[in-house]
C-alpha positions as CSV (number, residue, x, y, z in Angstrom):
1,X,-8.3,6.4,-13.3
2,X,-7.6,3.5,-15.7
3,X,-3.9,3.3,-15.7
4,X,-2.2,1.3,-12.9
5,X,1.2,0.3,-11.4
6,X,1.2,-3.2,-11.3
7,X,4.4,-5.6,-9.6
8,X,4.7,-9.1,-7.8
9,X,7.2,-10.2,-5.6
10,X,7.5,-13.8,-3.7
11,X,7.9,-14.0,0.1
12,X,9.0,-17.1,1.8
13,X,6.2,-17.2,3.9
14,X,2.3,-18.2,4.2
15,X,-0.5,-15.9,2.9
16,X,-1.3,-15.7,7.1
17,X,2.2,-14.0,8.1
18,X,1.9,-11.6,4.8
19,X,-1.3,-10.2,5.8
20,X,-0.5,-9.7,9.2
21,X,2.6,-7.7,8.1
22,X,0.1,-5.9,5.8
23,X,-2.4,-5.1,8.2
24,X,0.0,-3.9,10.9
25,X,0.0,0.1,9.1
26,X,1.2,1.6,11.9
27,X,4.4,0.2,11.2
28,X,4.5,0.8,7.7
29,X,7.1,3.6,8.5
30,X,9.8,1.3,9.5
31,X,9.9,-0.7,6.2
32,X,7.6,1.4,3.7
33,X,10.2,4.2,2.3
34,X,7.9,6.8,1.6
35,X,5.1,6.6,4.6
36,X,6.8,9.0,7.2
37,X,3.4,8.0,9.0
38,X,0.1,5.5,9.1
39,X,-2.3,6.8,12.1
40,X,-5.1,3.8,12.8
41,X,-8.6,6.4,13.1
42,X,-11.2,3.2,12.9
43,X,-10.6,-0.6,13.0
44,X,-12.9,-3.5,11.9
45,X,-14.8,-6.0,13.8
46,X,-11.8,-8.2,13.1
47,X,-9.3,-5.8,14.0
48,X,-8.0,-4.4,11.1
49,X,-8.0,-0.9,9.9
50,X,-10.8,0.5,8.2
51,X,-9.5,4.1,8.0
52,X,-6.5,5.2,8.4
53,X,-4.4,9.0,8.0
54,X,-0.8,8.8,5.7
55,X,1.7,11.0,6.0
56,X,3.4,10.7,2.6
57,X,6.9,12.0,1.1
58,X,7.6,10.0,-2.4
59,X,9.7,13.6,-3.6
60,X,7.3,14.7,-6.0
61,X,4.6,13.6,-4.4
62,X,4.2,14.8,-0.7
63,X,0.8,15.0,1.2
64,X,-1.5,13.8,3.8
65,X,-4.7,12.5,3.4
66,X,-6.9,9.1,4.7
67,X,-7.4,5.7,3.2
68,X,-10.1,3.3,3.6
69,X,-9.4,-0.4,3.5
70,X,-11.8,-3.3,2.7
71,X,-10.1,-6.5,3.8
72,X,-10.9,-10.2,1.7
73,X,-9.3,-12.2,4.4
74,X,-5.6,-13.4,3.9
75,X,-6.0,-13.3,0.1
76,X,-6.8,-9.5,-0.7
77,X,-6.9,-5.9,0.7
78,X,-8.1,-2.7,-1.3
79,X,-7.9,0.5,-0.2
80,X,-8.8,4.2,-1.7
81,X,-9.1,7.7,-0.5
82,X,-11.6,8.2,2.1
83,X,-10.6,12.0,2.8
84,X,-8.3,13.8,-0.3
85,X,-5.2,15.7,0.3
86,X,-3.7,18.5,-0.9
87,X,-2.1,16.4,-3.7
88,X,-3.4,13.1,-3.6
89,X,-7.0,13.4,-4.6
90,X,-7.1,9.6,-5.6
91,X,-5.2,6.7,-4.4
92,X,-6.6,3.5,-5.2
93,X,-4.5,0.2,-4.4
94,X,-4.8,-3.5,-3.8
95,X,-2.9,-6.3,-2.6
96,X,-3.4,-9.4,-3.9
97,X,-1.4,-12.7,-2.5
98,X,-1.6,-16.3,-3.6
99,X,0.2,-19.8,-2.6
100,X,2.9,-20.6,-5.1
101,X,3.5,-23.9,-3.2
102,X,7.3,-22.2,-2.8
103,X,5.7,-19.0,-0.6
104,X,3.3,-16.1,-1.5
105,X,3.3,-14.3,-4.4
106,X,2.4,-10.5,-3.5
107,X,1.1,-8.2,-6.3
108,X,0.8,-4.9,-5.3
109,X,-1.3,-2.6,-7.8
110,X,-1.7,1.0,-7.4
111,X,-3.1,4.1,-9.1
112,X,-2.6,7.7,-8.2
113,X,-5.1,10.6,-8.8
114,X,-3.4,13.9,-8.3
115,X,-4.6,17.4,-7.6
116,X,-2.3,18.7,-9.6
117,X,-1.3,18.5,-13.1
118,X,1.6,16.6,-13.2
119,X,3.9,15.2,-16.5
120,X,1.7,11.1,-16.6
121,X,5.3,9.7,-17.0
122,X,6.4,11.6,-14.0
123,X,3.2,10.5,-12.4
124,X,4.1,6.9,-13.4
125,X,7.6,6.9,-12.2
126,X,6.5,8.0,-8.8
127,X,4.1,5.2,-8.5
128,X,6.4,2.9,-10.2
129,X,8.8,4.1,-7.3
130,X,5.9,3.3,-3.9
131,X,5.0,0.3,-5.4
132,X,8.7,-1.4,-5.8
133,X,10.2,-0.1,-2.7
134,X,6.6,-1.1,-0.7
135,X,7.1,-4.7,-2.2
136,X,10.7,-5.1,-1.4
137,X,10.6,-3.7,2.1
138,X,7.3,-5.7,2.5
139,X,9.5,-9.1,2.0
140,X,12.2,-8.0,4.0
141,X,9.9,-7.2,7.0
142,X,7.8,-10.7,6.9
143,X,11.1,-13.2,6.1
144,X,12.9,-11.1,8.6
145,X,10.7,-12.2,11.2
């Protein structure tokens, strides 16, 4: 899966108060459009979610399945499938922050494996669509705090 979804955004904020918006996915719901759901099943030593079941409705792409995260402190987080969905049979992501000296820039890259065959443009807009809307509702959460 060598094609990704790539976009950056800048938050008014330190790499500190990003991450914790990013590792809070239980809330992910409230300012995520197409998560209708993050359960928590295992946390870290430090806290943070290791695994972690999605409910997911981006229109043409609707499943459930479970991600497992890897955390690089308050500069990265990657995540990819852990147990498949109906759909989703791949879902590898990363975020990726770094100082700017005005805020954090946030890149968000993501790559989606489906199940079944799908039109790659389609594919791509879907993607195109998690990624954008995750990015702007992720600014909106941490600079409305």
């Amino acid at each position: 899966m060598a094609d990704r979804t790539s976009s950056s955004i800048t938050v008014d904020a330190d790499r500190a108060r990003v991450m914790a918006v990013i590792a809070d996915l239980p809330s992910y719901p409230e300012w995520a459009g197409q998560v209708k759901s993050a359960e928590v099943l295992s946390s870290g030593p430090d806290g943070r979610p290791e695994t972690v079941r999605f409910v997911l409705d981006a229109g043409v792409i609707s499943d459930t399945y479970t991600l497992a995260y890897t955390w690089n402190g308050d500069e990265s987080v990657t995540w990819q499938v852990s147990e498949p969905g109906k759909m989703v049979s791949e879902l590898d992501g990363r975020y990726l922050l770094a100082d700017t000296g005005k805020g954090v820039e946030v890149t968000y890259e993501l790559a989606v494996g489906l199940a079944v065959p799908m039109i790659g443009m389609i594919k791509r807009k879907a993607e195109k669509v998690i990624v954008d809307t995750a990015l702007k509702g992720l600014k909106k959460r941490v600079e409305g705090r």
